[in-house]
C-alpha positions in Angstrom: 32.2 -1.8 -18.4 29.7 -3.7 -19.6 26.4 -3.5 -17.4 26.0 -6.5 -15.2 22.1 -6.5 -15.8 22.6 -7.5 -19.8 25.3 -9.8 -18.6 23.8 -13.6 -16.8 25.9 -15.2 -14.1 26.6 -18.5 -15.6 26.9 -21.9 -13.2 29.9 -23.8 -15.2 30.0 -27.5 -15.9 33.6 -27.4 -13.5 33.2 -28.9 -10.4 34.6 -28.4 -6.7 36.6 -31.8 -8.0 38.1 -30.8 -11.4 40.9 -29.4 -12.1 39.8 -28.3 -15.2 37.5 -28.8 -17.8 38.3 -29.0 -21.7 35.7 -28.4 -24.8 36.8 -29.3 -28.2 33.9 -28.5 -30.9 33.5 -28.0 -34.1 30.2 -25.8 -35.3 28.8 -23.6 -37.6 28.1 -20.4 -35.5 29.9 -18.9 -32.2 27.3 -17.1 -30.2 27.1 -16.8 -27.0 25.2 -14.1 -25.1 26.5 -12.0 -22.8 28.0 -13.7 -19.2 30.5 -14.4 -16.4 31.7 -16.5 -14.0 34.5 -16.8 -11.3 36.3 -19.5 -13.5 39.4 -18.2 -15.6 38.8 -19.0 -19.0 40.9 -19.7 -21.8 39.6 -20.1 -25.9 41.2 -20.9 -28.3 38.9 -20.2 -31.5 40.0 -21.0 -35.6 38.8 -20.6 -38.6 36.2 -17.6 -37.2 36.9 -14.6 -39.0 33.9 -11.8 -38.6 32.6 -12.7 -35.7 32.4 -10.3 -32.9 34.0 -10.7 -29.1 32.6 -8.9 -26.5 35.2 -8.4 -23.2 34.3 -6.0 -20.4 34.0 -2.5 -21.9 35.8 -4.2 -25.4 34.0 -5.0 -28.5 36.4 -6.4 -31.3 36.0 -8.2 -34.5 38.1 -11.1 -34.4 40.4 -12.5 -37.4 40.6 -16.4 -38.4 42.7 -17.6 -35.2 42.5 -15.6 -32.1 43.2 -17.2 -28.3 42.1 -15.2 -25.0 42.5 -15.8 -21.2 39.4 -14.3 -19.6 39.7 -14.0 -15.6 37.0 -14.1 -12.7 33.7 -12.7 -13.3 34.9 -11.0 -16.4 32.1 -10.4 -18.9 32.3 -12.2 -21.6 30.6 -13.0 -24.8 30.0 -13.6 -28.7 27.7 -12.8 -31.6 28.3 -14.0 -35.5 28.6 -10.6 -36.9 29.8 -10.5 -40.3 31.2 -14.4 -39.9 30.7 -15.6 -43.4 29.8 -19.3 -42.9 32.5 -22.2 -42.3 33.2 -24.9 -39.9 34.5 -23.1 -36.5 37.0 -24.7 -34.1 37.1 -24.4 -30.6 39.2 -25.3 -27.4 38.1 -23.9 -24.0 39.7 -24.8 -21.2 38.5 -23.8 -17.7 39.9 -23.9 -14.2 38.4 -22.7 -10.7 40.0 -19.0 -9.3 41.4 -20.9 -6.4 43.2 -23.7 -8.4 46.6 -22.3 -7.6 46.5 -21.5 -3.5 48.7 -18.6 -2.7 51.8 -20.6 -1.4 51.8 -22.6 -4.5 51.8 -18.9 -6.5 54.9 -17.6 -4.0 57.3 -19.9 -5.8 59.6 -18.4 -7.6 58.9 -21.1 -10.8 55.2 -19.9 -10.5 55.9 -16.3 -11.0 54.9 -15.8 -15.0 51.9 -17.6 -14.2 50.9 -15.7 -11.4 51.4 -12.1 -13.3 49.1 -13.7 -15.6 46.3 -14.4 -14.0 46.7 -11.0 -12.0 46.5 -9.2 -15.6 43.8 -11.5 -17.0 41.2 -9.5 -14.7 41.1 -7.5 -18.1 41.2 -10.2 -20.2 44.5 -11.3 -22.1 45.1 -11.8 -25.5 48.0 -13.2 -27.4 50.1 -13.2 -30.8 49.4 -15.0 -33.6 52.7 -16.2 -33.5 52.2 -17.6 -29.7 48.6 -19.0 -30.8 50.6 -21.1 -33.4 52.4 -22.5 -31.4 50.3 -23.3 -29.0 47.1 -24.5 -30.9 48.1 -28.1 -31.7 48.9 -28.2 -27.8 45.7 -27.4 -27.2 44.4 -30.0 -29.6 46.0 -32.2 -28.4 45.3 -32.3 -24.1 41.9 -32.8 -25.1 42.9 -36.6 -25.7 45.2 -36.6 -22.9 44.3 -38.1 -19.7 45.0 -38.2 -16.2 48.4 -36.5 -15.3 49.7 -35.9 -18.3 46.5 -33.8 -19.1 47.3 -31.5 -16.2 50.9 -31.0 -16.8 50.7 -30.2 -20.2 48.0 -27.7 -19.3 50.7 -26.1 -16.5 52.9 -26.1 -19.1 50.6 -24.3 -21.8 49.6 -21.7 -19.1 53.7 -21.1 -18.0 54.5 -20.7 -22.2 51.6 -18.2 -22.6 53.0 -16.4 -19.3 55.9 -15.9 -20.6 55.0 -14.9 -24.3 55.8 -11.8 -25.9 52.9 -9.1 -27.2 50.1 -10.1 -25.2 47.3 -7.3 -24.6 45.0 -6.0 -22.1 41.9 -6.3 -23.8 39.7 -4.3 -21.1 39.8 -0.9 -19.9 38.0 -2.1 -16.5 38.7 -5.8 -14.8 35.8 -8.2 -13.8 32.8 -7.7 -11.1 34.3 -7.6 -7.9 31.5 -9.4 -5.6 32.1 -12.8 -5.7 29.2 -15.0 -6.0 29.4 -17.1 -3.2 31.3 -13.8 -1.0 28.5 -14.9 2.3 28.2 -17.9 4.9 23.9 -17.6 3.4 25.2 -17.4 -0.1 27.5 -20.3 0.6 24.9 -22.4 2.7 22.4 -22.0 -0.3 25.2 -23.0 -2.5 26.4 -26.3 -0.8 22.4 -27.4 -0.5 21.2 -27.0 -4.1 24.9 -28.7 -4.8 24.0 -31.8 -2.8 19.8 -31.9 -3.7 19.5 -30.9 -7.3 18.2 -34.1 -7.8 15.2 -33.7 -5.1 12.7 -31.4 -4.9 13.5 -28.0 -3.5 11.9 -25.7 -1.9 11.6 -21.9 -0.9 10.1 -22.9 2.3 13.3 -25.4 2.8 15.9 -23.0 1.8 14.7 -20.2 4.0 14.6 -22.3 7.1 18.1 -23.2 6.3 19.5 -19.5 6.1 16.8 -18.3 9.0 15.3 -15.5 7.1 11.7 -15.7 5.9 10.4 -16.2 1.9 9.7 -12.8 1.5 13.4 -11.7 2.7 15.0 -14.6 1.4 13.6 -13.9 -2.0 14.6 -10.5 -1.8 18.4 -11.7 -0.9 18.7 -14.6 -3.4 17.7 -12.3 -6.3 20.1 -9.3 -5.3 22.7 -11.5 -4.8 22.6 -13.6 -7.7 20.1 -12.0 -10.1 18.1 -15.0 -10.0 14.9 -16.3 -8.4 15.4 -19.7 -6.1 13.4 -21.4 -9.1 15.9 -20.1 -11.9 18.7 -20.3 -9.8 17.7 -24.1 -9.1 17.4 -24.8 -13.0 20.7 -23.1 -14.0 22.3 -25.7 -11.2 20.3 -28.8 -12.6 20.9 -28.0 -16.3 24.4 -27.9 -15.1 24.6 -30.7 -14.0 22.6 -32.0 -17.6 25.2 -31.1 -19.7 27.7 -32.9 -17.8 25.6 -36.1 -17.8 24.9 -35.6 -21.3 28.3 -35.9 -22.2 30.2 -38.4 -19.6 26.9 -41.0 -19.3 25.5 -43.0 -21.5 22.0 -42.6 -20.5 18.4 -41.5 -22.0 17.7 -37.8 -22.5 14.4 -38.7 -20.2 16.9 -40.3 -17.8 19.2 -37.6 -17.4 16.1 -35.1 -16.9 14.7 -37.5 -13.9 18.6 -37.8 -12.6 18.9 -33.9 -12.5 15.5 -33.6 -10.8 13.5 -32.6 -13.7 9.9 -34.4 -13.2 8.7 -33.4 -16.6 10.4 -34.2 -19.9 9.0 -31.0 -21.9 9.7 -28.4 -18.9 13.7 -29.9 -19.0 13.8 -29.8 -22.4 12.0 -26.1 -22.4 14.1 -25.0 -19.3 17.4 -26.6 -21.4 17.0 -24.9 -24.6 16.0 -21.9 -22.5 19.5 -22.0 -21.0 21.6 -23.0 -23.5 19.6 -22.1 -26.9 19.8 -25.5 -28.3 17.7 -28.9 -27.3 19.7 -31.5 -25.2 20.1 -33.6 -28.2 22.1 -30.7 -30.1 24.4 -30.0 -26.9 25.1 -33.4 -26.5 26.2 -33.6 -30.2 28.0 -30.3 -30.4 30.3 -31.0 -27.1 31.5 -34.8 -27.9 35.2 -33.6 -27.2 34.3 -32.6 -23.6 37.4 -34.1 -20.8 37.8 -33.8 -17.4 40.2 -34.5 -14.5 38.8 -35.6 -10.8 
């Protein structure tokens, strides 16, 4: 597998609310550095012939369409490679590990579906002849709303189930230590969730898990990888890109909203995270929908 210390534990834009979250974009490179989350994944990707695809313990060279199903805390990533220039299109849809409880899974309908996800530990990928099929679908929910946005996404999920010549793409499945696997992990969680927009503090946090700076330092950074500080940031610039997209407001506005006191830190912090300036993201991910 893939070591976990080149690999960063992203926050994802989907919240505890969502069902799940859809990016359509069009752009001129597909890198992405090395990462995972607990979210399944699924990406579509067209027209990006060359460019290299990095799953667990796989590396592969992708061809002009190629779709994958990437499960929980998989590692995942891209780099351009030998990508020859061209406009690249992407759908990725994204949906929380505990979307479908267990009871919901037991049904008999449910069955493909759940043998899916099982295998997607390894990451999935499927047929060309499946991915045409599929791909205007895909296009498509993006403009959908409300419940017909989340059936047709069931639906897209039961036809890949079901598909013929799909492949294991990893020899080894995702890390197996969930990020939020303790009450102190979960308490930090649930308190940077709810003040992102305040100030935060080491002293604050602590208190709240009973453990002093020094050990709580210690804790946060084995458990995460992260300091409190860039553990904080990941959670505001979260929260950024969301706003970036859903709200019509200022670039300065949405960096006071997310608790950023300084204009040049959020957009050094943002750029940091995400290797492009707030402006950029908020132009490359137009096609970004959501259901509450």
């Amino acid at each position: 597998m893939i070591g976990y210390g080149k690999a960063h534990r992203e926050i994802t834009q989907l919240k505890a609310q969502d069902s799940f979250l859809v990016f359509d974009r069009r752009k001129d490179h597909f890198d992405f550095p090395l990462h995972y989350h607990p979210e399944y994944e699924l990406v579509l990707v067209s027209n990006a012939k060359g460019i290299n695809q990095f799953i667990g313990d796989s590396m592969d060279e992708i061809g002009n369409l190629n779709m994958i199903l990437i499960g929980p805390n998989l590692p995942h990533g891209w780099t351009n490679g030998n990508f020859e220039g061209g406009e690249i299109h992407e759908v990725m849809v994204q949906f929380h590990e505990n979307l479908f409880n267990e009871d919901l899974l037991s049904k008999t309908i449910m069955k493909p579906i759940k043998d899916m996800l099982a295998r997607s530990v390894y990451g999935i990928s499927f047929s060309e002849k499946i991915i045409n099929e599929i791909k205007p679908r895909m296009i498509r929910v993006s403009k959908l709303d409300g419940m017909d946005y989340f059936l047709e996404l069931i639906s897209i999920l039961h036809d890949l189930a079901i598909s013929r010549n799909q492949r294991l793409i990893s020899s080894s499945v995702g890390y197996r230590g969930n990020f939020e696997n303790s009450e102190k992990i979960k308490q930090v969680y649930d308190y940077v969730q709810e003040n992102y927009s305040k100030k935060i503090s080491l002293k604050d946090v602590s208190d709240l898990v009973n453990m002093s700076s020094v050990s709580f330092n210690r804790f946060i950074k084995k458990r995460t990888g992260k300091t409190l500080v860039d553990y904080v940031n990941e959670v505001r610039i979260g929260y950024a890109t969301r706003f970036l997209i859903e709200k019509d407001l200022s670039i300065s506005e949405i960096a006071f909203l997310c608790g950023f006191n300084n204009i040049a830190n959020f957009n050094r912090i943002f750029k940091r995270n995400k290797g492009r300036t707030p402006t950029q993201y908020r132009q490359e991910l137009s096609g970004i929908r959501r259901v509450l």
